[in-house]
Structures are given as C-alpha cells and as structure tokens.
C-alpha positions, -999 to 999 in steps of 0.1 A, spaced: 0 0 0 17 37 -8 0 68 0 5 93 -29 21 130 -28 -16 142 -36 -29 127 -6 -2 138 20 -5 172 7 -46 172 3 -44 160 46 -22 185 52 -41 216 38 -69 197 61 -49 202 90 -43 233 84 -74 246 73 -89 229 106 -58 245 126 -67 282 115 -104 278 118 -103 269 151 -81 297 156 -102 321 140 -133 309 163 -113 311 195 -101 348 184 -134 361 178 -152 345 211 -126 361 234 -134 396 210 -167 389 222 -165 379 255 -139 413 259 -169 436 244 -193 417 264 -181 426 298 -168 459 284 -204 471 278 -218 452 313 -194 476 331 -203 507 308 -243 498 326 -237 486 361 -246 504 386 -251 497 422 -275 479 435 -285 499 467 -278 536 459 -269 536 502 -241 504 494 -215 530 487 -183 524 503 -172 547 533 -140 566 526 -120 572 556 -108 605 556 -65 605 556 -48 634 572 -31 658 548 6 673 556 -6 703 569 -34 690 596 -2 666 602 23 699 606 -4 716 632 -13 684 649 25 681 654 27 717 671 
C-alpha cells in the first residue's frame, strides 16, 4: 500500500485549514466575550444607591504639621 504525494498534501491543507479555523473561532469569542463585559461595566450600577463604600478621611501634611505643634 503507498500513499501518494496528492494525498499527503490534500491531509495536510486539512490540518491546516482545521488549525486556523479553530483559531479564527477562539479569536473572535474572546473579542466577544472582551466587548461583552466591556459594555456590562459601561451599565452597572449599584445595586443599593446607600451600598457605597465609606471613605476614611486620611490626614493631609498640613493637619499633620499643626497636629505636630
């Protein structure tokens, strides 16, 4: 049994055809996975308009400079 030229090359050009399809699908779902969350951030907002986090108020140099005398 021999395998021809013509059909080593014709399973190669299936591998790679198969090879850079499945690249092209991978590529374009993280594309739209990225766009996905992008626009899910664009239009979150908070749940409980009160859930803010506090912010501490931090000392600035000069409350630190009369503190100090």
């Amino acid at each position: 049994m021999t395998i021809s030229m013509q059909t080593l090359h014709d399973v190669l050009v299936a591998i790679v055809t198969t090879v850079g399809i499945a690249v092209a699908v991978s590529i374009a779902f993280v594309a739209a996975g990225a766009v996905f969350e992008r626009g899910q951030k664009r239009t979150a907002k908070p749940r409980h308009p009160g859930a803010v986090s506090a912010q501490h108020p931090t000392q600035t140099d000069e409350v630190r400079e009369l503190l100090l005398r």
